[in-house]
MARLO-568242 format. One record per residue (C-alpha): residue number from 1; residue in one letter; x, y, z. Coordinates in Angstrom, 3 decimals, padded with zeros to 6 digits. Example, Ala and Ser with C-alpha at 12.3 -4.5 7.8 and 13.67 -1.06 7.14 Angstrom:
BEGIN
{site 1; "A"; {012.300; -004.500; 007.800}}
{site 2; "S"; {013.670; -001.060; 007.140}}
***
This chain:
BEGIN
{site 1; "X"; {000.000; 000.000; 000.000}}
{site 2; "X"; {001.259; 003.449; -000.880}}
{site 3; "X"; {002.203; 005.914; 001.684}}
{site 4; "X"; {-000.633; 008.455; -000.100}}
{site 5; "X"; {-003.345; 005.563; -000.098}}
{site 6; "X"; {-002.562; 004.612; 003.478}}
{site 7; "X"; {-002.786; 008.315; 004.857}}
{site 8; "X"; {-006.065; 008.524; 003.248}}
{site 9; "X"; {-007.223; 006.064; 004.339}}
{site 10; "X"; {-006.593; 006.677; 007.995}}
{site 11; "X"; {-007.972; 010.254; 007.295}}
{site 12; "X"; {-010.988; 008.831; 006.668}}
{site 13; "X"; {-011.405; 006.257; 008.960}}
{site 14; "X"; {-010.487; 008.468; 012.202}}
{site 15; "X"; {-013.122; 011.376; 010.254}}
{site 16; "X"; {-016.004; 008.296; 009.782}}
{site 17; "X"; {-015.207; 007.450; 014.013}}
{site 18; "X"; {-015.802; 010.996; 014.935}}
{site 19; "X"; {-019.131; 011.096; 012.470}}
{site 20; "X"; {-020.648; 007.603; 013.263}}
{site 21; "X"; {-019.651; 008.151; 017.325}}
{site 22; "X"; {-021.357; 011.826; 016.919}}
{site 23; "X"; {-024.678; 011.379; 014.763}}
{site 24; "X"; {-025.075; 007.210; 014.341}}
{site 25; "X"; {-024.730; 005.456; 010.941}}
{site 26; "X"; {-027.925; 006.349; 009.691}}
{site 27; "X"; {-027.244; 010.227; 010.118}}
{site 28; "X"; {-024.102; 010.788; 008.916}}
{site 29; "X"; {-023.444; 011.171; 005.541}}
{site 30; "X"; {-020.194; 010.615; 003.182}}
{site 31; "X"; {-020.022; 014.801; 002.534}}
{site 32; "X"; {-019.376; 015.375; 006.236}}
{site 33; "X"; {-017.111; 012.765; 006.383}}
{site 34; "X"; {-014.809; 013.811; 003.442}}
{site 35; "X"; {-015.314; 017.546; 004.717}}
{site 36; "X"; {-013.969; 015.997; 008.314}}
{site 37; "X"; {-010.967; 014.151; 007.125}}
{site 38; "X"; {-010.184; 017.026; 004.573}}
{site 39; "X"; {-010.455; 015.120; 001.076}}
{site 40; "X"; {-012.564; 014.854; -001.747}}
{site 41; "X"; {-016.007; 012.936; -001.283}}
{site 42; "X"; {-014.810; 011.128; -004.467}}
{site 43; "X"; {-011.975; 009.597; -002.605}}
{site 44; "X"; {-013.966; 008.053; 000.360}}
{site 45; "X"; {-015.782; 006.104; -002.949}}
{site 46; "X"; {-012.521; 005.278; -004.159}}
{site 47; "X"; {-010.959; 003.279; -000.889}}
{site 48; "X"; {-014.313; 002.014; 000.361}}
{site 49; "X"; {-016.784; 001.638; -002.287}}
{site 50; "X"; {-020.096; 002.599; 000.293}}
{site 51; "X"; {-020.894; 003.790; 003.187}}
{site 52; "X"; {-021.484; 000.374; 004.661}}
{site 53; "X"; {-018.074; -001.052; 003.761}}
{site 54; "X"; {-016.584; 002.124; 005.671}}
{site 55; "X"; {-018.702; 002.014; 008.907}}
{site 56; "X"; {-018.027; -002.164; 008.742}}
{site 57; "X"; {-013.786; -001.148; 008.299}}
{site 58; "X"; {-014.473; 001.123; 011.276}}
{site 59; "X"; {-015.931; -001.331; 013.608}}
{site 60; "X"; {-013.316; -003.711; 012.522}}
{site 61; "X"; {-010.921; -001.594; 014.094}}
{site 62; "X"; {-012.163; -001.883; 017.769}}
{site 63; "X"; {-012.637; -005.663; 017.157}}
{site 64; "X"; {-008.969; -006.269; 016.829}}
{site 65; "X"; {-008.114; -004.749; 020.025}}
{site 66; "X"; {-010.659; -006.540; 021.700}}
{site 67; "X"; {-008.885; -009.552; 020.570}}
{site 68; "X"; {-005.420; -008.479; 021.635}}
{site 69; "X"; {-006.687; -007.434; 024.823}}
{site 70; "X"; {-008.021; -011.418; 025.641}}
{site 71; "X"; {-004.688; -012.636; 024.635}}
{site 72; "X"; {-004.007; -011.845; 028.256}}
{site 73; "X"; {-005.868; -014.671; 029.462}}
{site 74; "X"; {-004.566; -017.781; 029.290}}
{site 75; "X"; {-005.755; -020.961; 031.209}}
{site 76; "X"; {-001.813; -021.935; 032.433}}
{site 77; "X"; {-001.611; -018.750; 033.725}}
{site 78; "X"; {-002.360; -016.823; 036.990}}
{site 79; "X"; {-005.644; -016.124; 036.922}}
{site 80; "X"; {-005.491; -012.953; 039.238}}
{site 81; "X"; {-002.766; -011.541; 037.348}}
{site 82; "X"; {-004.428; -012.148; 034.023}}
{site 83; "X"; {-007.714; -010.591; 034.922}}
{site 84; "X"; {-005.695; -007.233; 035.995}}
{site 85; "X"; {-004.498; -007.435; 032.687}}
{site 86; "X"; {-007.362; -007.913; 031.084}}
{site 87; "X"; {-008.995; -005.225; 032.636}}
{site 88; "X"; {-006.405; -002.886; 032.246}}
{site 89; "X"; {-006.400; -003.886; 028.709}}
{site 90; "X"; {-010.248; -002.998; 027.962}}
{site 91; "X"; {-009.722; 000.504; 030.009}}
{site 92; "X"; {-007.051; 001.915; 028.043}}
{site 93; "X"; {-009.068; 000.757; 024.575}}
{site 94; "X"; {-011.545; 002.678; 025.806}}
{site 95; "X"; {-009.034; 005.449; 026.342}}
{site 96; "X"; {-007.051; 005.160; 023.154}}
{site 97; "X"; {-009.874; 004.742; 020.848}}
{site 98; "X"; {-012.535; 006.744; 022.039}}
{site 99; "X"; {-014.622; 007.692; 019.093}}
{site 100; "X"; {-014.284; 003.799; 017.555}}
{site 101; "X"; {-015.565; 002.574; 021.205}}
{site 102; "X"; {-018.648; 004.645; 021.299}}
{site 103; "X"; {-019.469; 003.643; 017.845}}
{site 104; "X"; {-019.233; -000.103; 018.474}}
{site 105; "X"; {-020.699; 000.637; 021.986}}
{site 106; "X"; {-023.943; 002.790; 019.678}}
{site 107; "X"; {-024.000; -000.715; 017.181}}
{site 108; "X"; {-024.264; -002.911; 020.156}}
{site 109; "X"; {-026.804; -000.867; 021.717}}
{site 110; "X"; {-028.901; -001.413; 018.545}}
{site 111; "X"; {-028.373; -005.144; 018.401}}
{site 112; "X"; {-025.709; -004.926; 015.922}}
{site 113; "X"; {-027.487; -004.820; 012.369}}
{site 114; "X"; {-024.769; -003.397; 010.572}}
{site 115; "X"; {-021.960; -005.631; 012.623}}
{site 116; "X"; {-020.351; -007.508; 009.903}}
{site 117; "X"; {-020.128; -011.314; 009.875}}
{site 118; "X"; {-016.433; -011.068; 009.980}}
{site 119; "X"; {-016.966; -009.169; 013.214}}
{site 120; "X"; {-019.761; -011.490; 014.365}}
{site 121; "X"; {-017.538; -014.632; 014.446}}
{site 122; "X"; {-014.454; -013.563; 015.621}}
{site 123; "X"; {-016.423; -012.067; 018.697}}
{site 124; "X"; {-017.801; -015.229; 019.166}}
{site 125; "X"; {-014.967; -016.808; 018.769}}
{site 126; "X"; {-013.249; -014.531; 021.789}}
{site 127; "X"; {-016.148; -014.922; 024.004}}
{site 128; "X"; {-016.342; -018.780; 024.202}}
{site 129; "X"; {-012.585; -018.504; 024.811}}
{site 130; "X"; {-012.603; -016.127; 027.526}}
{site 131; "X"; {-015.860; -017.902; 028.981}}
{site 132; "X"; {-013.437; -021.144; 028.791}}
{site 133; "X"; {-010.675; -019.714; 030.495}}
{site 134; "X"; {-012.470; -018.774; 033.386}}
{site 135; "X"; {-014.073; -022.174; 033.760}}
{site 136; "X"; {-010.850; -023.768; 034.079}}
{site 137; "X"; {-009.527; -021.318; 036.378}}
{site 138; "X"; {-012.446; -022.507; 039.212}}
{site 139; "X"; {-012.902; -025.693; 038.019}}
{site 140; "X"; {-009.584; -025.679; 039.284}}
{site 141; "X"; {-009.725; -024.128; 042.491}}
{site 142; "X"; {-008.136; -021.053; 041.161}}
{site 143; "X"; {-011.162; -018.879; 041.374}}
{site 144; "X"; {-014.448; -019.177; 043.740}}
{site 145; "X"; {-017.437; -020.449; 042.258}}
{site 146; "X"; {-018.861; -018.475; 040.340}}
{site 147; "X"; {-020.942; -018.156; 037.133}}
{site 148; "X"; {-017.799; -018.055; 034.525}}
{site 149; "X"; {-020.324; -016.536; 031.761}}
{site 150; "X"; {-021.816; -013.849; 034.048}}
{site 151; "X"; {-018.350; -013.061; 035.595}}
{site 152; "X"; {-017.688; -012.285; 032.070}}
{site 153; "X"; {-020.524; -010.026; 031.287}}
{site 154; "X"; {-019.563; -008.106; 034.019}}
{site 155; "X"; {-016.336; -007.453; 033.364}}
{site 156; "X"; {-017.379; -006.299; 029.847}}
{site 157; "X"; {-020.438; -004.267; 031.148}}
{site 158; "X"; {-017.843; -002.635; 033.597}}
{site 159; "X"; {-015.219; -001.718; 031.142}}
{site 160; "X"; {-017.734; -000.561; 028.455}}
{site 161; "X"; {-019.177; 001.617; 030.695}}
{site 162; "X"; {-016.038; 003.792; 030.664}}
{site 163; "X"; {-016.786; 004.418; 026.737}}
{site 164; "X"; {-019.551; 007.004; 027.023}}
{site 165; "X"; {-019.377; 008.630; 030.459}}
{site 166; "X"; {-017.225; 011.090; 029.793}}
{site 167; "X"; {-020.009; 013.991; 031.336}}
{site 168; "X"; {-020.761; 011.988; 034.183}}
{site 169; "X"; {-016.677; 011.662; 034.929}}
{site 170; "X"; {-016.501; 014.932; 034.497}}
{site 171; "X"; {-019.330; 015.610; 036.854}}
{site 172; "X"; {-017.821; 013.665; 039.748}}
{site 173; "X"; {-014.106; 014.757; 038.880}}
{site 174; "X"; {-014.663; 018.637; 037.748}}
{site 175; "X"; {-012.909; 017.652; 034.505}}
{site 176; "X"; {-014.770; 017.818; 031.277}}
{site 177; "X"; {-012.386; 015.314; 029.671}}
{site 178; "X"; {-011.400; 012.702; 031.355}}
{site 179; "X"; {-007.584; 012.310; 032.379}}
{site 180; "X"; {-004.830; 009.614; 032.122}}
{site 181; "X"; {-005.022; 009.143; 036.256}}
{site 182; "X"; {-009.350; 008.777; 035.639}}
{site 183; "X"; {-008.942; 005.980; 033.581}}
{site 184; "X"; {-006.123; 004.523; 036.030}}
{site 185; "X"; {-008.433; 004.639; 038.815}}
{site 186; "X"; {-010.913; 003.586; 036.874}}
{site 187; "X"; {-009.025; 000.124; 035.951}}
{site 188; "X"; {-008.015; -000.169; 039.932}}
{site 189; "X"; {-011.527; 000.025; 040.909}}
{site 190; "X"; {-013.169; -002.450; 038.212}}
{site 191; "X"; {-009.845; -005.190; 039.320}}
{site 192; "X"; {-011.425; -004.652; 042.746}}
{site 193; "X"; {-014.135; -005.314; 042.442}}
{site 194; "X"; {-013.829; -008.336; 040.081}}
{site 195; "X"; {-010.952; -010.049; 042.548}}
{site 196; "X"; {-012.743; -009.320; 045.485}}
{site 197; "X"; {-015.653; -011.647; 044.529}}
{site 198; "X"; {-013.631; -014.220; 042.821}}
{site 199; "X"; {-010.531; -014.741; 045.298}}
{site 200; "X"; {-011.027; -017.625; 046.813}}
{site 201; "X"; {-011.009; -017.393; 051.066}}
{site 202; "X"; {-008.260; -019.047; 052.580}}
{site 203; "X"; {-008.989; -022.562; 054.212}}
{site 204; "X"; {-009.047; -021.763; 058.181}}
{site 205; "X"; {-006.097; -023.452; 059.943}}
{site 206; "X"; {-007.197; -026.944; 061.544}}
{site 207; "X"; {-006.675; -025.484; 065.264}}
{site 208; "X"; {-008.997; -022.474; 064.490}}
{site 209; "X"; {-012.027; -024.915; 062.880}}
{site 210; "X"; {-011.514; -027.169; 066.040}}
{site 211; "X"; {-011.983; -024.386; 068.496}}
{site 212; "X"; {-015.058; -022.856; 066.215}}
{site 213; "X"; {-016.801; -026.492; 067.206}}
***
């Protein structure tokens, strides 16, 4: 790919983010796009052919680092340090692709009608993996109890969140865009929260259960 093609082309994806993340895919339309990313309406034709091709490329590009982010979780590893990572992970997506995570966030909200097949499957793929991973982790012993699938929802519902409340953070913080240190604190909390109900309690020394009776 040439240098000129491949600056485009990022042009236009990063201007189609802002657009789709600001009005949806229904109201945005190609002019404002090329008038965003500062080329010819022509061009956005050219690399992408429709609309629908360039709102599927976009979304494509918050799908792949979902999938690096779950790389993090392996079964032979620790399980406490790989859900920190994990979680930390899915925070700073949210942080480094802002516009691309409120328009996947906007297509999930919807149900996902325009979510490409290509999309479809390799979340699917990603989710029975992670779900997997956490099964073997307390059908080990490694983690207490719980519901592997709904741990999972959780941590995704928690992480999400972080996509489209930048007001409210700035309501609590006084900032109207949320800083480097929010989205720290942010990841701190969330691994809180998710260890604290899935680290298992330590079995109570022999003298201390003989004394309980």
């Amino acid at each position: 790919m040439s240098s000129i093609r491949q600056r485009n082309e990022q042009l236009i994806l990063a201007a189609a983010s802002e657009a789709f993340a600001a009005k949806g895919f229904d109201a945005t339309q190609t002019r404002d796009i090329a008038a965003l990313a500062g080329v010819p309406k022509a061009n956005l034709y050219y690399y992408f052919q429709t609309k629908e091709n360039l709102y599927a490329k976009v979304l494509l590009g918050f799908v792949e680092p979902l999938l690096e982010a779950s790389a993090v979780l392996r079964e032979s590893d620790d399980p406490l340090i790989g859900l920190r990572a994990y979680v930390a992970a899915r925070i700073r997506i949210a942080r480094e692709h802002p516009a691309i995570a409120r328009v996947f966030s906007g297509e999930l909200l919807l149900g996902g009608p325009q979510l490409p097949h290509e999309c479809r499957d390799l979340l699917h793929a990603e989710a029975r993996r992670n779900v997997e991973c956490l099964r073997s982790w307390i059908d080990r012993g490694l983690l207490a109890p719980v519901d592997p699938e709904h741990l999972m929802l959780f941590i995704w519902s928690a992480t999400r969140t972080y996509t489209n409340i930048g007001w409210q953070m700035g309501c609590i913080t006084g900032r109207e865009v949320p800083q480097d240190e929010d989205y720290a604190a942010a990841a701190d909390t969330v691994t809180r929260l998710v260890l604290g109900g899935v680290v298992r309690e330590p079995a109570a020394p022999a003298h201390r259960l003989m004394f309980a009776t």
